[in-house]
KOLDOLUM-402530 format. One record per residue: x, y, z of N, C-alpha, C, O, CB in turn; residue number from 1. Coordinates in Angstrom, 3 decimals, decimal comma. Glycine has a CB too. Layout:
// KOLDOLUM-402530
- X / Y / Z / X / Y / Z / X / Y / Z / X / Y / Z / X / Y / Z / NUM .
...
***
This chain:
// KOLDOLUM-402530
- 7,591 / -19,778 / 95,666 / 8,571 / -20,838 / 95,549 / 9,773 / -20,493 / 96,423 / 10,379 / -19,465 / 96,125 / 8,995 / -21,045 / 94,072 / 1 .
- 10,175 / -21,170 / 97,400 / 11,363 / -21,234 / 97,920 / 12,957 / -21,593 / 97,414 / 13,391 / -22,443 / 96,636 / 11,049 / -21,909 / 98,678 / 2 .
- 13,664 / -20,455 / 98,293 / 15,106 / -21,039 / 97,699 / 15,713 / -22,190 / 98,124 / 15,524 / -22,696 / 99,230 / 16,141 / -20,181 / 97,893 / 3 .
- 16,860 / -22,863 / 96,775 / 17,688 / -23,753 / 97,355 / 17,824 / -23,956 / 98,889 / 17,934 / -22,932 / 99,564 / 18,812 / -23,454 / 96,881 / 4 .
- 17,828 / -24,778 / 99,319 / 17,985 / -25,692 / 100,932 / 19,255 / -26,345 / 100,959 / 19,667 / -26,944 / 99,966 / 16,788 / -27,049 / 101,217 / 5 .
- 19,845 / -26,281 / 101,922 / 20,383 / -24,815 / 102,753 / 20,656 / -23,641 / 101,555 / 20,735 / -23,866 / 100,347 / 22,132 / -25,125 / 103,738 / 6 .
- 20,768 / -22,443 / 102,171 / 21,073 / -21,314 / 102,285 / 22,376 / -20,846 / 102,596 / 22,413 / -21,264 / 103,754 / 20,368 / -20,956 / 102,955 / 7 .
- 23,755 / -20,149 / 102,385 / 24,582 / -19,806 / 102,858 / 24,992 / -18,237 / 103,246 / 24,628 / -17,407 / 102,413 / 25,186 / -20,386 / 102,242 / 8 .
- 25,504 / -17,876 / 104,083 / 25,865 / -16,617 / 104,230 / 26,918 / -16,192 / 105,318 / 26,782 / -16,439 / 106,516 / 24,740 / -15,994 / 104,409 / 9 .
- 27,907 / -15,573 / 104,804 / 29,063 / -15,286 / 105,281 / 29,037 / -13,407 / 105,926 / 29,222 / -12,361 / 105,305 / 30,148 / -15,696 / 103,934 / 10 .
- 28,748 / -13,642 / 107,274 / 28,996 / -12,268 / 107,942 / 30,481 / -12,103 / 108,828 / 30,476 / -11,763 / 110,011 / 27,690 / -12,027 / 109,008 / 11 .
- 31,659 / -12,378 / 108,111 / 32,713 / -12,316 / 108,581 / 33,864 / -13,162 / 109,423 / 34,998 / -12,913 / 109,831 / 32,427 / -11,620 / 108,954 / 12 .
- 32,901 / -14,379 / 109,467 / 33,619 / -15,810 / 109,910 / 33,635 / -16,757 / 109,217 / 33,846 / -17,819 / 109,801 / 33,196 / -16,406 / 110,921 / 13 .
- 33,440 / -16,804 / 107,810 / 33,514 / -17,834 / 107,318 / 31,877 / -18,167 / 106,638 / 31,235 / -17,296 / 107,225 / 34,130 / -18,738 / 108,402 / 14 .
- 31,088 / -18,749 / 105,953 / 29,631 / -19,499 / 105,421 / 29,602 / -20,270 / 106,498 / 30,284 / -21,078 / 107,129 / 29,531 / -20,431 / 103,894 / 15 .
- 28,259 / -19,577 / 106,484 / 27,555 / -20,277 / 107,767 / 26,368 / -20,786 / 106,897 / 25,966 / -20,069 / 105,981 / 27,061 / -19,155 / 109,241 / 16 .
- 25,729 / -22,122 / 107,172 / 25,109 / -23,271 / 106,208 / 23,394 / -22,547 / 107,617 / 23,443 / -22,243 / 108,809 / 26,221 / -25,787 / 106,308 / 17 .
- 22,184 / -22,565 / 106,601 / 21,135 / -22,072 / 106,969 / 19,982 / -22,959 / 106,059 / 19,611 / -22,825 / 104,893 / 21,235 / -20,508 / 106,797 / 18 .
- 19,622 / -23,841 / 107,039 / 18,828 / -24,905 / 106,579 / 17,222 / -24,122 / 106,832 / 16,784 / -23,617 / 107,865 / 19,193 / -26,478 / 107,540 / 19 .
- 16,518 / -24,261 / 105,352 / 15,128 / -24,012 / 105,767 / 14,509 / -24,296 / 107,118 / 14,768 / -25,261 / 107,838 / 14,410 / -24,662 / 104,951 / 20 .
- 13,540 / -23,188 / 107,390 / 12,766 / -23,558 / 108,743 / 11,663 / -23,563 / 108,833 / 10,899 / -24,048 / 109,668 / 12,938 / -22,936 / 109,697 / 21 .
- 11,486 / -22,859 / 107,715 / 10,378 / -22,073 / 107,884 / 9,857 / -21,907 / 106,342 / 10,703 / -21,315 / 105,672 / 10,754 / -20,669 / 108,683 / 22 .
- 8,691 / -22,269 / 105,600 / 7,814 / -22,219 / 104,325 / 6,229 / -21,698 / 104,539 / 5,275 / -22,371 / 104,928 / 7,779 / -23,758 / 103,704 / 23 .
- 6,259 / -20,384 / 104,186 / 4,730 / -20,412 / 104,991 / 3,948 / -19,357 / 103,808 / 3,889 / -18,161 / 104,092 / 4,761 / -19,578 / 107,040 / 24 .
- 3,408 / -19,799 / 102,601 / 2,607 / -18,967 / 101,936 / 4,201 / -18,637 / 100,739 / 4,983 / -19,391 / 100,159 / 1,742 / -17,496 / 103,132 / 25 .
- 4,051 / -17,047 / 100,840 / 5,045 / -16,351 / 100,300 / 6,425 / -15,470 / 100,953 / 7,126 / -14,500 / 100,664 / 4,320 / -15,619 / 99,690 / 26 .
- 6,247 / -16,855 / 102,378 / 7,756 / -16,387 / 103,094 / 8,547 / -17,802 / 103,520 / 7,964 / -18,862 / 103,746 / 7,479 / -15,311 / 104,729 / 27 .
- 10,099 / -17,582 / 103,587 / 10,343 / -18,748 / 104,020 / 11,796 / -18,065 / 105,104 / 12,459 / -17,034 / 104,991 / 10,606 / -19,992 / 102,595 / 28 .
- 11,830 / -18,895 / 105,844 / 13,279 / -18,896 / 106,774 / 14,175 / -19,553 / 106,948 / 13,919 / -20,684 / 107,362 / 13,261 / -18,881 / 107,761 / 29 .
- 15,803 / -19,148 / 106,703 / 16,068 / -20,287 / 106,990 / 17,455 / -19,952 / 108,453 / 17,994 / -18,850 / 108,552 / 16,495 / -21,122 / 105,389 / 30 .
- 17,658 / -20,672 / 109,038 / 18,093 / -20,454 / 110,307 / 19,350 / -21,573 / 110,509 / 19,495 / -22,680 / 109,990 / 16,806 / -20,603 / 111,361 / 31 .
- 20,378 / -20,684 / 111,672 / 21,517 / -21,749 / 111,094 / 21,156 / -22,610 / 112,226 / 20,031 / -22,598 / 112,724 / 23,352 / -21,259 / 110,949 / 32 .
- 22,404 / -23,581 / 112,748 / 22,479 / -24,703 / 113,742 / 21,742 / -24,193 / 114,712 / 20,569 / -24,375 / 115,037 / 23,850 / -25,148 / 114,242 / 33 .
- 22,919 / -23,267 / 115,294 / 22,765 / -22,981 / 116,543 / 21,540 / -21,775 / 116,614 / 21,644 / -21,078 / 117,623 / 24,207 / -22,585 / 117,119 / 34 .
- 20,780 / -21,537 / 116,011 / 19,565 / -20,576 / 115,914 / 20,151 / -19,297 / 116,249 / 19,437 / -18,557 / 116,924 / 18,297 / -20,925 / 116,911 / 35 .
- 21,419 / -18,834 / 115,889 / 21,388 / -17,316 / 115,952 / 21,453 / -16,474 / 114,747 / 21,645 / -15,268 / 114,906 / 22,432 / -16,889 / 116,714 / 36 .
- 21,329 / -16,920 / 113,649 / 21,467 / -16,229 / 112,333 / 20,004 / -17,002 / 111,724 / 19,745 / -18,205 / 111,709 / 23,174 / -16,590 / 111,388 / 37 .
- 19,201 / -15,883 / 111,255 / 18,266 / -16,596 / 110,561 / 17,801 / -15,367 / 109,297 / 17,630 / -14,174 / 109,549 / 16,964 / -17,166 / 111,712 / 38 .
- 17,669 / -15,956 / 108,029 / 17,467 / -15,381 / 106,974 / 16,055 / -15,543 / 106,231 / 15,852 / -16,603 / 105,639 / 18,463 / -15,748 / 106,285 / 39 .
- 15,230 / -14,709 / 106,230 / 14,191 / -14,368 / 105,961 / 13,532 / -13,775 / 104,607 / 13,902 / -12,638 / 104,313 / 14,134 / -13,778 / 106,769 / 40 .
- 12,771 / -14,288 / 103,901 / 12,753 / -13,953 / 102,132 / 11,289 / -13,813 / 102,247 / 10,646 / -14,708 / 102,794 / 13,368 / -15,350 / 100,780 / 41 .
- 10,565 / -12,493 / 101,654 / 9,302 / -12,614 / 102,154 / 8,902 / -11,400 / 100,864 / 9,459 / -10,339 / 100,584 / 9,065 / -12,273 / 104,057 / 42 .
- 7,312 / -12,308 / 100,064 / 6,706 / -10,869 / 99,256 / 5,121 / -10,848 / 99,730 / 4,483 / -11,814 / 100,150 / 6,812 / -10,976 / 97,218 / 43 .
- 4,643 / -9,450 / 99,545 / 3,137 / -9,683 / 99,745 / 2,607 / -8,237 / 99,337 / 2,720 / -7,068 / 99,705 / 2,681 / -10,177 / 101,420 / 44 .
- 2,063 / -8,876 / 98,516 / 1,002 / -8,304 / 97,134 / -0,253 / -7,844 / 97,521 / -1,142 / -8,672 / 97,720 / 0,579 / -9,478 / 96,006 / 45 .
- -0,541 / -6,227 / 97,710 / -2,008 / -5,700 / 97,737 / -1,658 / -4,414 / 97,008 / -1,324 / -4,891 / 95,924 / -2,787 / -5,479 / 99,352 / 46 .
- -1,546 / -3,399 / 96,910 / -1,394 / -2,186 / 96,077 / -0,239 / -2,140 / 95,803 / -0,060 / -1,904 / 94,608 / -1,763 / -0,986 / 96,564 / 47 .
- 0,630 / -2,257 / 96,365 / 1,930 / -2,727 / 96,311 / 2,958 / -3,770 / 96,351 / 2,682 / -4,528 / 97,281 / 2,157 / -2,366 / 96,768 / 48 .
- 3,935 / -4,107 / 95,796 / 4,514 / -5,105 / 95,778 / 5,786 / -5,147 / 96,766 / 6,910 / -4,799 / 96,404 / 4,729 / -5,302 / 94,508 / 49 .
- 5,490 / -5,593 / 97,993 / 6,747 / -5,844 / 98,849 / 7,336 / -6,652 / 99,041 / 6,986 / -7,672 / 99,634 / 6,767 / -5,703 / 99,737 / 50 .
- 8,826 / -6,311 / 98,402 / 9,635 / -8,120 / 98,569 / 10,780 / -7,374 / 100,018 / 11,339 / -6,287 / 100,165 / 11,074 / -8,979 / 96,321 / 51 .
- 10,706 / -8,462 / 100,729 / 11,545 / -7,781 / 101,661 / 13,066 / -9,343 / 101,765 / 12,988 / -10,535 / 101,469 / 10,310 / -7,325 / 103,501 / 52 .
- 14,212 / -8,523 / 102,299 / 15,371 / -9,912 / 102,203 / 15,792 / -9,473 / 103,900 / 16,060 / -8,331 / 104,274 / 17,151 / -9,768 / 100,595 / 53 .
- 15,771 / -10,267 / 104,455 / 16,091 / -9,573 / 106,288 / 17,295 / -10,779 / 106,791 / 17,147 / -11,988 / 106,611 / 14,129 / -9,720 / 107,770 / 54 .
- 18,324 / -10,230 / 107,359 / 18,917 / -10,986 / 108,604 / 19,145 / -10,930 / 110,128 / 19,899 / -10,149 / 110,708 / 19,843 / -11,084 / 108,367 / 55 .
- 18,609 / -11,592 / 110,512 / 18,705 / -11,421 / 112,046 / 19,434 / -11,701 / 112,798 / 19,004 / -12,771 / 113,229 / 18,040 / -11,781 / 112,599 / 56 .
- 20,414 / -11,445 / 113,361 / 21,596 / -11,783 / 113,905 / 21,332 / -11,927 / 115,597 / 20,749 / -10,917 / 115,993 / 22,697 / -10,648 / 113,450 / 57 .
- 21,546 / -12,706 / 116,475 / 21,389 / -12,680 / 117,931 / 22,743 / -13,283 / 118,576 / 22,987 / -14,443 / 118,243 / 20,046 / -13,546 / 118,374 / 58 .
- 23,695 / -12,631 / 119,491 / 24,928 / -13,052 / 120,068 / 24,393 / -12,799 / 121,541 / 23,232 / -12,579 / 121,886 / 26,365 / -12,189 / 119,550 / 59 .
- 25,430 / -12,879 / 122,248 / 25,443 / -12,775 / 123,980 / 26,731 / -11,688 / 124,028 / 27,647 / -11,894 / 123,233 / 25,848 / -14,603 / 125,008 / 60 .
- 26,819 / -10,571 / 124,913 / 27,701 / -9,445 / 125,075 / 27,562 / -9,255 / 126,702 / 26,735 / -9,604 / 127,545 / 27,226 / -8,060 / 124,099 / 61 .
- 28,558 / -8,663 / 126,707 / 28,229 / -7,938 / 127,969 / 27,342 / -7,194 / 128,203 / 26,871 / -6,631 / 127,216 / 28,970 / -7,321 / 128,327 / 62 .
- 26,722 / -6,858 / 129,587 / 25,414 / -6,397 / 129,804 / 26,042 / -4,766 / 130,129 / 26,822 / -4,493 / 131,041 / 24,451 / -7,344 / 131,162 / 63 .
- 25,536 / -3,909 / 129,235 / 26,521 / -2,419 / 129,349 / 25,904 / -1,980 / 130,918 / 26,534 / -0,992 / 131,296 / 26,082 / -0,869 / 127,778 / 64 .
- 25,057 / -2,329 / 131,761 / 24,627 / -1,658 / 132,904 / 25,197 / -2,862 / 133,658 / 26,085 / -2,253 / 134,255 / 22,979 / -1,194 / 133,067 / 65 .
- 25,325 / -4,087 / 134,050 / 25,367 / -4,605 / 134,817 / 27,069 / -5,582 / 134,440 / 27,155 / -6,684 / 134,982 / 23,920 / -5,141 / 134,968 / 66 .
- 27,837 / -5,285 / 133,877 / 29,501 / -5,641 / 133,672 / 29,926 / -7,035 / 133,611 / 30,581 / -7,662 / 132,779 / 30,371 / -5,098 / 134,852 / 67 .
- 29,324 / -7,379 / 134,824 / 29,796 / -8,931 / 135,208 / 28,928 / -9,726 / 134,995 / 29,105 / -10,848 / 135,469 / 30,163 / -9,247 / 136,546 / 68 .
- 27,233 / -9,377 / 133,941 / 26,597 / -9,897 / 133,447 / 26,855 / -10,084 / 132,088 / 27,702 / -9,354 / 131,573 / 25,739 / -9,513 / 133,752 / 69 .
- 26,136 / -11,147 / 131,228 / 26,103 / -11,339 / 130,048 / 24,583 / -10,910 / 130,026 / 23,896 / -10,903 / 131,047 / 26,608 / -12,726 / 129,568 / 70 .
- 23,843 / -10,344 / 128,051 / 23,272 / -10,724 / 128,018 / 22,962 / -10,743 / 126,509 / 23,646 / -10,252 / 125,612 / 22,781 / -10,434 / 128,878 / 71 .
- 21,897 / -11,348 / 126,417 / 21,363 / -11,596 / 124,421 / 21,017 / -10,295 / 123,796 / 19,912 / -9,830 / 124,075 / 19,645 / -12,648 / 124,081 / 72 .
- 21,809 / -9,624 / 122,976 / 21,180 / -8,750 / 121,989 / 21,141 / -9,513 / 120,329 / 21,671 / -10,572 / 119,991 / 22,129 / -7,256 / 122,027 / 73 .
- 20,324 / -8,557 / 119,494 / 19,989 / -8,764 / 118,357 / 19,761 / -7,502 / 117,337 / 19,341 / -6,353 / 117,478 / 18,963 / -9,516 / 118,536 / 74 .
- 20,238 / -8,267 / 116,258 / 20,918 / -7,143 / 115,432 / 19,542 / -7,268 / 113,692 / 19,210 / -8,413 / 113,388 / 23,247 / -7,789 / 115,052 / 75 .
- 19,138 / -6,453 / 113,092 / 18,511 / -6,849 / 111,970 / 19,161 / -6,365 / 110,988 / 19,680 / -5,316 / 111,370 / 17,259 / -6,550 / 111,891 / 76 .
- 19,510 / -6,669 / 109,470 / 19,627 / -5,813 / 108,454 / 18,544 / -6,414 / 107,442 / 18,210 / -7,597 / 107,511 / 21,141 / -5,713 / 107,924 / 77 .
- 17,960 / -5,435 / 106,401 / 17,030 / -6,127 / 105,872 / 16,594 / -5,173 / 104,450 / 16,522 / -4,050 / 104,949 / 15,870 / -6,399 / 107,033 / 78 .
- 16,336 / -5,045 / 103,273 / 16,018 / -4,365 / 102,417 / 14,594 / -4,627 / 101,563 / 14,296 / -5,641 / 100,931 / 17,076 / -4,388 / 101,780 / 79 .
- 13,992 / -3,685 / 101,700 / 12,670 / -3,483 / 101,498 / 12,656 / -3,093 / 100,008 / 13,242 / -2,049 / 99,719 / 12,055 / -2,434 / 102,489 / 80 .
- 11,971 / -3,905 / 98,873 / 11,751 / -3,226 / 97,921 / 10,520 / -3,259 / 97,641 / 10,006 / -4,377 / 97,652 / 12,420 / -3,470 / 97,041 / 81 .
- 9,723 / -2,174 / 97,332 / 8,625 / -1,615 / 97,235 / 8,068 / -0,935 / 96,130 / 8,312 / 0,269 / 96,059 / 8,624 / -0,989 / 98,030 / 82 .
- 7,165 / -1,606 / 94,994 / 6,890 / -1,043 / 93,496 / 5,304 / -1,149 / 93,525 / 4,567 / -1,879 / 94,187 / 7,674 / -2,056 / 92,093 / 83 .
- 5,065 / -0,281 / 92,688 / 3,961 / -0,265 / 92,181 / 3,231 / -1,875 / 91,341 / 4,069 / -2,698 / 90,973 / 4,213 / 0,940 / 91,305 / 84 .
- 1,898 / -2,167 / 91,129 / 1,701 / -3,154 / 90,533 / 2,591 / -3,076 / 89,022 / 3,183 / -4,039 / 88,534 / 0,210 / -3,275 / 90,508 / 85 .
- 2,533 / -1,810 / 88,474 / 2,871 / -1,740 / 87,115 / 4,025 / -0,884 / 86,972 / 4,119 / 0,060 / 87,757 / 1,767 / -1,278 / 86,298 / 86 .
- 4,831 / -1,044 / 86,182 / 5,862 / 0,460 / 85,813 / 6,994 / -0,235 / 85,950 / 7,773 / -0,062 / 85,013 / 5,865 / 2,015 / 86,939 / 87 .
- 7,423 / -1,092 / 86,939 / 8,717 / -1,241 / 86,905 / 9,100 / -2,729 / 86,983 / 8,979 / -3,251 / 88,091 / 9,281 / -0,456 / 87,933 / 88 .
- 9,588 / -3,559 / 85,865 / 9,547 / -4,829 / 86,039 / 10,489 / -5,559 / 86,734 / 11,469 / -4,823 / 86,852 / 9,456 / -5,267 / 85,048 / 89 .
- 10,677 / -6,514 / 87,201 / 11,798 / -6,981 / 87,846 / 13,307 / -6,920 / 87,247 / 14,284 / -7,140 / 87,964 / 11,478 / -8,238 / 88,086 / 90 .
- 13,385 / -6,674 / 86,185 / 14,744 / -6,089 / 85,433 / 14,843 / -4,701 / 85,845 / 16,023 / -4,488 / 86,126 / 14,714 / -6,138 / 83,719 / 91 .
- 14,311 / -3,920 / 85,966 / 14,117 / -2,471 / 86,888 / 14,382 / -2,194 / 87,860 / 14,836 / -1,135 / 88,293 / 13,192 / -2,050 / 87,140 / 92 .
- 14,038 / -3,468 / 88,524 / 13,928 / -3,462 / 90,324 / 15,826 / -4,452 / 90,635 / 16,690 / -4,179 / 91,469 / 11,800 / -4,934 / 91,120 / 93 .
- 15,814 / -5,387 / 89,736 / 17,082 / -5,883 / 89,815 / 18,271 / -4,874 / 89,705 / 19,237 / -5,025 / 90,453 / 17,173 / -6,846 / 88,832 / 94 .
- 18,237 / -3,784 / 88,739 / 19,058 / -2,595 / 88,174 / 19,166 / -1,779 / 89,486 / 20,275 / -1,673 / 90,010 / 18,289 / -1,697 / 86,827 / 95 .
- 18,001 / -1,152 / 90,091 / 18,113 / -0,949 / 91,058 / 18,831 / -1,060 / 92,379 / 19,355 / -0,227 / 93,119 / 17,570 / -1,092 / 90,985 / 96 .
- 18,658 / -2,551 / 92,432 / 18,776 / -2,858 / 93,565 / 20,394 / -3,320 / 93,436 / 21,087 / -3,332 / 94,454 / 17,641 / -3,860 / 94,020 / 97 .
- 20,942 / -3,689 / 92,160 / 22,497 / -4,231 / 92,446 / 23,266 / -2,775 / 92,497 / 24,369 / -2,627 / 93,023 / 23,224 / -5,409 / 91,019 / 98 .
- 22,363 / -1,517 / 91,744 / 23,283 / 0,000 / 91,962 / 23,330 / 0,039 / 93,333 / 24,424 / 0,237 / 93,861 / 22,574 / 1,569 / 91,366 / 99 .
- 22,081 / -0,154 / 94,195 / 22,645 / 0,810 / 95,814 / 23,396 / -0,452 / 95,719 / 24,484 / -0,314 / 95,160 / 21,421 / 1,300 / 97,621 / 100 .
- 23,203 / -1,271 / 95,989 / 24,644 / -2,583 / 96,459 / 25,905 / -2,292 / 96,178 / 26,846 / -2,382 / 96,967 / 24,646 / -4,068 / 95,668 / 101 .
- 25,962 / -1,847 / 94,765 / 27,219 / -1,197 / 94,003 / 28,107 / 0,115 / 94,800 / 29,269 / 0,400 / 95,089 / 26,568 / -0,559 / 92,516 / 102 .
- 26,196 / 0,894 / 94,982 / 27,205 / 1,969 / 95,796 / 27,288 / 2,290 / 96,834 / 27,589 / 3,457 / 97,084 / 27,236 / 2,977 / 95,561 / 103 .
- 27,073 / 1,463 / 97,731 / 27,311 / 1,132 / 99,102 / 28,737 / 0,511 / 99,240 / 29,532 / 0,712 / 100,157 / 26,206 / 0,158 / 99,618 / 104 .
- 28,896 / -0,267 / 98,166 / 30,341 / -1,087 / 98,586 / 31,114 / -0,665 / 97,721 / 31,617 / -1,613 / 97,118 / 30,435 / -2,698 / 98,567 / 105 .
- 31,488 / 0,391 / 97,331 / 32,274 / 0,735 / 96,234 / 33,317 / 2,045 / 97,212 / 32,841 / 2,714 / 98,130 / 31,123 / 1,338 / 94,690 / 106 .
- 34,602 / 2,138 / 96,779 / 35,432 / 2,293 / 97,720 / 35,489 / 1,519 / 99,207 / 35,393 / 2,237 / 100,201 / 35,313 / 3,488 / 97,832 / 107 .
- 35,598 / 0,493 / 99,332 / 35,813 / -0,722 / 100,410 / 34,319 / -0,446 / 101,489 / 34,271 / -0,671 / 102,699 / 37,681 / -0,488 / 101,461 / 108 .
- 33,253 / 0,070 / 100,656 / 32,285 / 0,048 / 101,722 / 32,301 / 1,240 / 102,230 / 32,038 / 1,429 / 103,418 / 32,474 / -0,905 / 102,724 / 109 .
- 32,618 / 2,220 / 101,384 / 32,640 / 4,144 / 102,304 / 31,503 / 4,632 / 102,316 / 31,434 / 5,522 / 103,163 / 33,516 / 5,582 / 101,538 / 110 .
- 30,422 / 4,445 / 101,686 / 29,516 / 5,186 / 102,190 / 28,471 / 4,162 / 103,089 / 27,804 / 4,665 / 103,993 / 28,879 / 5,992 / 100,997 / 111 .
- 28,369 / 2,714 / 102,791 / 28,244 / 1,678 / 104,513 / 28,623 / 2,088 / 105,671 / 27,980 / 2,009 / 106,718 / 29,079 / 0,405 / 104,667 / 112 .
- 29,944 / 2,651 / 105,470 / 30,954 / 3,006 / 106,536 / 30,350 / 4,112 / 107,241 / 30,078 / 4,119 / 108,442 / 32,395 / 3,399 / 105,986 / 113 .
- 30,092 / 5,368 / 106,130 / 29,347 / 6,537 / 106,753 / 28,108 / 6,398 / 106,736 / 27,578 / 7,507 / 106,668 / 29,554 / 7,734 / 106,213 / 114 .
- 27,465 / 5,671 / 106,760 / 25,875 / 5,957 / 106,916 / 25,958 / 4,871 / 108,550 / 25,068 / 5,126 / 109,362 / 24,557 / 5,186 / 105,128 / 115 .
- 26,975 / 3,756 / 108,945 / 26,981 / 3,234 / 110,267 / 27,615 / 4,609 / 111,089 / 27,414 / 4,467 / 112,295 / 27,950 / 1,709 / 110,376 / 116 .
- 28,141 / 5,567 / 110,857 / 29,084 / 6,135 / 111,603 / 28,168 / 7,459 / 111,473 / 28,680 / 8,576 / 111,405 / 30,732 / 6,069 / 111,066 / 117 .
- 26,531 / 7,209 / 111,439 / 25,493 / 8,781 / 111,062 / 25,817 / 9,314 / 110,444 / 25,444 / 10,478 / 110,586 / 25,177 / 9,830 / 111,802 / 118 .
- 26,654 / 9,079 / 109,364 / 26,588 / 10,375 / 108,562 / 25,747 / 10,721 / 107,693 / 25,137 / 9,683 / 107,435 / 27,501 / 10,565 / 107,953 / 119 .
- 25,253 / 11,708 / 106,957 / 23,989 / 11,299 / 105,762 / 24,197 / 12,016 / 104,839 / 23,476 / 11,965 / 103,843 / 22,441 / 11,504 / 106,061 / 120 .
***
């Protein structure tokens, strides 16, 4: 089952509106206007249970070898959760998953901060 249509998500400019694109089995996409942000919700079931949540980000930068060029890079973030058929129910996996969230962003994002900046 797919989520609500549109989709919203705010990476630092404001909600950006992400209209389904994509329904295919047990994945769906949804992608904004201008096709550079697209959000991806995807599970698939064989020994394991993989729900994955991904964003793909694509801008235009300067080209670091060539200066007075532009060109398209792309960026992913995405979290993989991965359980056994049995043992851990989605109240488990929810507990889970809002702690690293918790402690990733807890002190304004310091250990986000150090794990972008290599630290481990």
């Amino acid at each position: 089952m797919a989520l609500t249509d549109p989709q919203s998500i705010d990476i630092g400019a404001g909600a950006i509106s992400l209209p389904r694109t994509v329904t295919k089995g047990a994945e769906s996409s949804y992608t904004s206007a201008d096709g550079t942000i697209t959000l991806t919700l995807s599970t698939v079931v064989g020994k394991r249970k993989r729900q994955v949540i991904r964003v793909d980000v694509t801008k235009i930068t300067s080209d670091p070898f060539i200066p007075t060029q532009n060109t398209s890079v792309s960026m992913s973030t995405y979290i993989v959760i991965d359980r056994p058929p049995a043992g851990f129910e989605n109240t488990d996996a929810l507990a889970i998953l809002e702690g690293l969230l918790t402690l990733g962003k807890a002190g304004t994002s310091k250990v986000f901060k150090q794990l972008l900046g290599s630290e481990s």
